[in-house]
Structure formats: structure tokens, C-alpha cells
C-alpha positions in Angstrom: -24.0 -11.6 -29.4 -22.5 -7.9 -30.3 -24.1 -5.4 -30.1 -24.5 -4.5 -34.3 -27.9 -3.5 -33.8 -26.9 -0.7 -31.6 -27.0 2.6 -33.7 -23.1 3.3 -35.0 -21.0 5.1 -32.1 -20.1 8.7 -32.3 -16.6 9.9 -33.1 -15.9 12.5 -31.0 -12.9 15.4 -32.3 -11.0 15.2 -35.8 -8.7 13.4 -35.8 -11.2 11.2 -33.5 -10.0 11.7 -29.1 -12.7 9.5 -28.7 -15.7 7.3 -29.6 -19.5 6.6 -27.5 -22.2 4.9 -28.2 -25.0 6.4 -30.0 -27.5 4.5 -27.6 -27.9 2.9 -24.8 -28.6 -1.0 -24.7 -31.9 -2.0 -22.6 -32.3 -5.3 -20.4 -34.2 -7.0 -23.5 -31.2 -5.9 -26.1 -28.5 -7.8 -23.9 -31.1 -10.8 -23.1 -31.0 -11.2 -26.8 -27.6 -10.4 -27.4 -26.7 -12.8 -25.0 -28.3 -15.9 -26.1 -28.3 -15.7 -30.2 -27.4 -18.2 -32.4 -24.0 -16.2 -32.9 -23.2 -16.1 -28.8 -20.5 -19.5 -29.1 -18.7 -17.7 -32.5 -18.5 -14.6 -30.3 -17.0 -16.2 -27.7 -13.9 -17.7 -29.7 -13.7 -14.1 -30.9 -13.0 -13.5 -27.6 -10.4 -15.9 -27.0 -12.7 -18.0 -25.0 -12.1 -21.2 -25.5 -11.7 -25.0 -23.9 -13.0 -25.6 -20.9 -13.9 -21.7 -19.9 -15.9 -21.9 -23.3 -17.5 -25.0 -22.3 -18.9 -24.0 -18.8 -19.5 -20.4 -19.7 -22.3 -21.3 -22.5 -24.8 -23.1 -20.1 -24.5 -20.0 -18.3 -25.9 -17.8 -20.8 -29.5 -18.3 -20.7 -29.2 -18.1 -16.7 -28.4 -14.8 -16.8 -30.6 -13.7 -18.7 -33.8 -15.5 -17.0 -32.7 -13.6 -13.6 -33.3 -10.1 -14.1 -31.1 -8.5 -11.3 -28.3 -10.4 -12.7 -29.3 -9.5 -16.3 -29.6 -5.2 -15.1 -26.4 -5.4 -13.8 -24.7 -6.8 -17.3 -26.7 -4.4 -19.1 -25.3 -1.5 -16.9 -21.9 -2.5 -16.8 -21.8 -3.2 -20.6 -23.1 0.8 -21.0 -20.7 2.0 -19.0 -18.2 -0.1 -21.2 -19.5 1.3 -24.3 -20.1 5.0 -23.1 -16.8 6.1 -23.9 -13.2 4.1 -25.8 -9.8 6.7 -26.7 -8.0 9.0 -25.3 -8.7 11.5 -22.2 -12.0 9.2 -21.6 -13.7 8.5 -18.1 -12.0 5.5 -16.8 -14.5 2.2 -16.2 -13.3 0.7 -12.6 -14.9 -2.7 -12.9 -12.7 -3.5 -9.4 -14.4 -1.4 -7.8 -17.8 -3.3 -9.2 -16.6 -6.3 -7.6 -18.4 -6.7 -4.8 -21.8 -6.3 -6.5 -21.1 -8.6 -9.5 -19.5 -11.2 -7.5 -22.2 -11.0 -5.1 -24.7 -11.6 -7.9 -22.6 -14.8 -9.2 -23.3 -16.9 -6.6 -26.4 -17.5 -8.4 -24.7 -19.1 -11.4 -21.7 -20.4 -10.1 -19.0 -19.8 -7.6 -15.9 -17.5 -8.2 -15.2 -14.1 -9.5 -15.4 -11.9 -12.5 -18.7 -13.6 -14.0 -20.7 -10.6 -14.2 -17.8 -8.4 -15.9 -17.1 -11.0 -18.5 -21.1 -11.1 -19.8 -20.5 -7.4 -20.1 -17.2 -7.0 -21.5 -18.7 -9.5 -24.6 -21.8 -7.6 -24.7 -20.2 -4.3 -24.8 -17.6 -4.4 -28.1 -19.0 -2.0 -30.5 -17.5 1.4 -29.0 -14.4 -0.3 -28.8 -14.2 -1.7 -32.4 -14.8 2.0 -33.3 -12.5 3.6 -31.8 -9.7 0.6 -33.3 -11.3 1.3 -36.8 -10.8 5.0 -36.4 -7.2 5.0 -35.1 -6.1 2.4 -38.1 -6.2 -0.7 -36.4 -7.7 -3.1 -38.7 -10.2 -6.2 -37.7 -8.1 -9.0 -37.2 -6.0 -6.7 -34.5 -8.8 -5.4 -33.3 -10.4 -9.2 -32.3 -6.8 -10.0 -31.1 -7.0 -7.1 -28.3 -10.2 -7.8 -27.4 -9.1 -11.5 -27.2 -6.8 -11.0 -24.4 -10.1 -11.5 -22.6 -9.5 -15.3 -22.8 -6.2 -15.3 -22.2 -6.6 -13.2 -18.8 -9.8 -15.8 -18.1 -7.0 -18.8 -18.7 -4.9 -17.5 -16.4 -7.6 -17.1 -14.0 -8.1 -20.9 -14.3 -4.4 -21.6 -13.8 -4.7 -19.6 -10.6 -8.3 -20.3 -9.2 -8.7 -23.8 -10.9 -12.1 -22.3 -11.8 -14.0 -20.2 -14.5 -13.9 -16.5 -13.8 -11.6 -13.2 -14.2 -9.5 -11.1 -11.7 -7.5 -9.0 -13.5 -10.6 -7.1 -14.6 -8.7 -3.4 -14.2 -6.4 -5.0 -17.3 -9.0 -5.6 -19.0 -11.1 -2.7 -18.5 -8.1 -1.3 -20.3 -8.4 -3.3 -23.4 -11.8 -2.1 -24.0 -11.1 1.5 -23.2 -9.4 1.3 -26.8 -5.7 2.6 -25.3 -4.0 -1.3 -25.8 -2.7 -2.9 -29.1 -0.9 -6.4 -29.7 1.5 -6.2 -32.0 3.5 -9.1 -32.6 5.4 -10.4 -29.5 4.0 -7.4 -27.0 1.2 -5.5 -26.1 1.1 -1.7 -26.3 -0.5 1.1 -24.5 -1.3 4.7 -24.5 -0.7 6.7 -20.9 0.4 9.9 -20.4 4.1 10.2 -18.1 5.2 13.3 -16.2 1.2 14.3 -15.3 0.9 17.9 -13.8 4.2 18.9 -14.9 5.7 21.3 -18.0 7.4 17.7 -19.5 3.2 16.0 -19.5 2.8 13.9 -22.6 1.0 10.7 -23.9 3.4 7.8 -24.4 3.6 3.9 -25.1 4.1 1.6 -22.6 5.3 -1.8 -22.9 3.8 -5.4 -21.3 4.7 -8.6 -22.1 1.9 -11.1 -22.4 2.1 -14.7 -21.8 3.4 -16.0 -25.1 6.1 -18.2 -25.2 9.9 -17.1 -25.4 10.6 -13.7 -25.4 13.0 -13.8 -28.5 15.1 -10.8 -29.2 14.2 -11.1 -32.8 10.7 -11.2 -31.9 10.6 -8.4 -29.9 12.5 -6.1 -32.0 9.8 -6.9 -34.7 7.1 -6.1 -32.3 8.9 -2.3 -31.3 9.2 -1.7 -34.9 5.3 -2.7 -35.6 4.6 -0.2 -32.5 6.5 2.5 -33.9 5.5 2.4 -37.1 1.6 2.0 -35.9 2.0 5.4 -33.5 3.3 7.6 -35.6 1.5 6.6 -38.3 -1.9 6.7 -36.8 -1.3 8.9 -33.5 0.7 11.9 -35.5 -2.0 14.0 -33.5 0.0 13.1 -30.4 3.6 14.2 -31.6 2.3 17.5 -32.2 1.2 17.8 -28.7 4.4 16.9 -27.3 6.6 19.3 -25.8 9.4 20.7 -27.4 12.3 18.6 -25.3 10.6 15.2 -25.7 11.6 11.9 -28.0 9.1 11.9 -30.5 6.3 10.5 -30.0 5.6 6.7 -30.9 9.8 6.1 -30.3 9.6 6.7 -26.3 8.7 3.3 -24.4 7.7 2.9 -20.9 7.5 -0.6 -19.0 6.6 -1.0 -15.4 6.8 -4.5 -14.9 8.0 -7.3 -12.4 10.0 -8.3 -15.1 12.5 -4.8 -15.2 14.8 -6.3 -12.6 18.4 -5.8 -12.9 18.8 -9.0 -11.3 17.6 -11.2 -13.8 20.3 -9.5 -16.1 22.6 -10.4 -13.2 22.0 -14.3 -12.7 20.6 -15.3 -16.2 22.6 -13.2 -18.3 22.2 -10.7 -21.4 22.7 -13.8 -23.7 18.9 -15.3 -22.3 15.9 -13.8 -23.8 14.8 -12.5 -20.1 17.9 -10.8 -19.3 18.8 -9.3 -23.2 14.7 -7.7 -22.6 15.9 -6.3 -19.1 19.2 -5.0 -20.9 17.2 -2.8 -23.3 15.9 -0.2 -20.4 17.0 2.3 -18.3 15.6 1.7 -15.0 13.7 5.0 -14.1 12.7 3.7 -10.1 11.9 0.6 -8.4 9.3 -0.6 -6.0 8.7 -4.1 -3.9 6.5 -6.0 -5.6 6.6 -9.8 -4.1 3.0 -10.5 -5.0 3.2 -9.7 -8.7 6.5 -12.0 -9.2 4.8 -14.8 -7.8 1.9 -14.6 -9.7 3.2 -13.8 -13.0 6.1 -16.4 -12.7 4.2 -19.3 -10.3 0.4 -17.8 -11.2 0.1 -17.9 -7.3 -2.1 -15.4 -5.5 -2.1 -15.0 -1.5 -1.6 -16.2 0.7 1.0 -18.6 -0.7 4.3 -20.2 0.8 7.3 -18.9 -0.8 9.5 -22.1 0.3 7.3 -24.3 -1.8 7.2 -22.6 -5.2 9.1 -24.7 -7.8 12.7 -24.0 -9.2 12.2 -26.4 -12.3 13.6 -23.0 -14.5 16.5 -20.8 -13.9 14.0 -18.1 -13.5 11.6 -19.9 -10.9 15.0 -20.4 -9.0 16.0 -17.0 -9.5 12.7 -15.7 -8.5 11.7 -18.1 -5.7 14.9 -18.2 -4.0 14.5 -14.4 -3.3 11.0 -14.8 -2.1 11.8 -17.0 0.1 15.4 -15.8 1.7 13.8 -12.6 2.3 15.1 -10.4 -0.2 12.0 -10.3 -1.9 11.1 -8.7 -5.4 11.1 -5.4 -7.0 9.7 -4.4 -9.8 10.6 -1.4 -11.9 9.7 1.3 -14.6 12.2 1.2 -17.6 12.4 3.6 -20.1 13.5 3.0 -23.6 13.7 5.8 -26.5 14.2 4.3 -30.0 
């Protein structure tokens, strides 16, 4: 079900800016791809698993036997796989929504269908571009694995199969995100348009269990290590007054909130994280807590989410007193 018997993507620039494909896939390429012998061994690649695994398979050969269904997989999976690195054209599968969701229907009701028969179609430039910037196989399955996990916690959300965080994910397959141990990293550039412009790491905190301090040292230390090891390109880039690159970190997050510092204290895991930044700017962000604490999504009633944690309390009481949330952008220099 990947797409090996595509021609070998290009690398573009030495050391590599980006990858693209060498070819483009045709309707008949991804019908094959799609149903294989390989397709369920792709799909645990893919972190797809349980239940999502189990209704997504019978869905396979449906998509391919309708070909407006099957066109619009094969285009979406070449845009995918058209360009993965750095300064590359960004692939806005939100603003495909409304087509692929439309197209759905067909096979089953919900969301994000479409994009995920794409996004496991579409791996190769990807896998490239991880190969050529030093990240090895196993890391390279685990990023593009955080497919499953962001279909998972469409489930918990939807109590159906599909995906809605599909700009996330669009990111993950632009080849710019790495998991490395506790936390996920990710190339941007900060300060655009001005004399201080420079690529950087950000920070984001998957779904994973605690958020040990241990843990996430280790992971900051594996991040550092990885970027200036394999990104050296980008310190040389940097201007003169700048950290060096690979040691500057960036987080915007619902989670960089002073007061979860404040009411759970710098001895929790939550509020020893939050301790770590400098808090750059906030902005209200209501929505965000409540899904990534309560996986709610509007509309929702902020006097019913559960307080069964210290940080549902913390977080629902403020949703629903009317202070509401903020999140931040922290910035952390090693």
C-alpha cells in the first residue's frame, strides 16, 4: 500500500531543502496501492489500529470501485507527495474539506475519510526527506504514526472513524515534525519579515501519559542533539544575535498558562513544564483547552465538563465562571 513502485523522489539543494516525487501516481497506481495484500501491515504502520483499523479495511475496496472518490485520493496523495522540507508549498487539506467530506458520504458518515486514504497513499516523499535529514526508519514510521493517534482522538471526540485535525497532520507529512521521546518537534521560522527571521523548533506535547520532568528533559536533549547535528545548514543561516540554532524552543500551546503553575504547583509535572518558559504573549483560547483537556468540540456546556483531576478542575472551573482560557507562546533557549 506505499507507494515503492513510484520512481525514487528527487532531493532538491545540498545539503537537501527539499524532496518531490519523481512521478506522479495515476488512478490505477493508488487502486492497487490501496487494496494489496500489504494494505492492513500499512495501516499499523500508521498507527491505525483497534477499532479505526477494523472499520477502515472494508472501506478500502469501496474507494477504489467509485472513481470520483478514487481521483480525488489520487490528487490529494500527489499533492502530498509533490514536495516534504523546508521552504516547501504548504498542502491545506482544511481547505479540501468540503470536497472530501462531501465524497464520504458514500462510504460512511463523518469527516477526514478522503484525507486519510491519501495521507497512507502518499508516504514516499516524506520517508525521503526523514532519510536525508538523518532520521532513521523506526522514527520516521513513529511521525508518520501520529496519524492514528490524531484518528483516536477523533474517535474520543466524534465517537466515529474519521480525522479533524488534518492541518496537524498535513504537517507531519510535510517532513518539518519529529518525535523524540516524550515530545514532538518542529521546524518554523519566528520573527518572519524582519532583520531577527530564522528557522527554529517548536515544541508540542502529544498525548502520552505523564509529562515527567525526567522525560522531558531527555526528549530536549534528543532534539538538540538531532538539530544540530543534522540541520547545521540552519545555524549558519541564523543571524548573528540569535541562540544557536537547535538550543532555541518555541511552544504555543493551551498548555503555556501561568495559571496552571499557580494552582497545581512547580512540584506537578504540568506546572514544572509551564515553569520552563518565558511567556512571549498570550491569546484566548477557550476552545482548544476544552478539547485538548475534555476532547470536547462545540458547541459544548462548560458547567458539565468533569473535575475528576486537579487539572479538569483547574481548567473547567474557568470555562465555566467566565474567566475563560488563554493560551500562550513560550520561549525557551537551552
Amino acid at each position: 500500500m506505499t507507494d515503492r513502485r513510484a520512481a525514487r523522489p528527487d532531493h532538491l539543494g545540498d545539503p537537501p531543502t527539499s524532496v518531490r516525487a519523481a512521478d506522479e501516481l495515476g488512478p490505477d497506481d493508488v487502486a492497487a496501492l490501496l487494496i494489496a495484500p500489504s494494505a492492513p501491515d500499512l495501516l499499523d504502520q500508521l498507527g491505525i489500529t483497534g477499532r479505526d483499523r477494523e472499520e477502515l479495511l472494508p472501506l478500502l475496496p469501496r474507494a477504489v470501485a467509485d472513481e470520483e472518490i478514487l481521483t480525488e485520493i489520487t490528487r490529494t496523495a500527489n499533492l502530498l507527495r509533490a514536495r516534504a522540507g523546508l521552504d516547501v508549498p504548504e498542502v491545506r487539506l482544511e481547505e479540501l474539506a468540503s470536497t472530501h467530506d462531501r465524497l464520504q458520504e458514500r462510504l460512511a458518515p463523518g469527516e477526514g475519510l478522503i484525507a486519510i486514504l491519501a495521507l497512507a497513499v502518499g508516504t514516499s516523499t516524506v520517508r525521503t526527506w526523514h532519510e536525508a535529514r538523518g532520521l532513521g526508519a523506526e522514527l520516521s514510521w513513529e511521525v508518520l504514526a501520529d496519524l492514528g493517534q490524531q484518528m483516536r482522538v477523533h474517535r474520543r471526540a466524534s465517537g466515529r472513524l474519521g480525522l479533524h485535525q488534518r492541518g496537524w497532520t498535513a504537517l507531519n507529512w510535510a517532513g518539518r515534525l519529529v518525535h523524540l521521546g516524550r515530545l514532538q518537534f518542529d521546524l518554523h521560522r519566528v520573527d518572519p519579515g524582519t532583520e531577527l527571521e530564522r528557522w527554529a523548533v517548536g515544541t508540542h506535547i502529544p498525548a502520552r501519559g505523564p509529562l515527567t520532568p525526567d522525560e522531558v528533559e531527555a526528549s530536549f536533549e534528543r532534539a538538540t542533539a538531532y538539530f544540530t547535528n543534522h540541520y547545521a545548514d540552519l545555524d549558519e543561516q541564523r543571524p548573528p544575535s540569535a541562540p544557536r540554532f537547535g538550543t532555541e524552543f518555541f511552544c504555543d500551546s493551551w498548555l503555556i498558562n501561568r495559571a496552571l503553575v499557580e494552582e497545581l504547583g512547580v512540584s506537578s509535572n504540568i506546572g514544572a513544564f509551564v515553569d520552563r518558559w518565558e511567556v512571549l504573549s498570550t491569546s484566548p483560547n477557550p476552545d482548544g483547552a476544552a478539547f485538548f483537556v475534555f476532547d470536547e468540540r462545540p458547541p459544548y456546556d462548560a458547567a458539565t465538563l468533569p473535575r475528576t483531576t486537579r487539572l479538569e478542575k483547574v481548567v473547567a472551573e474557568r470555562l465555566a465562571d467566565g474567566r475563560g482560557w488563554d493560551s500562550g507562546i513560550g520561549r525557551l533557549v537551552r
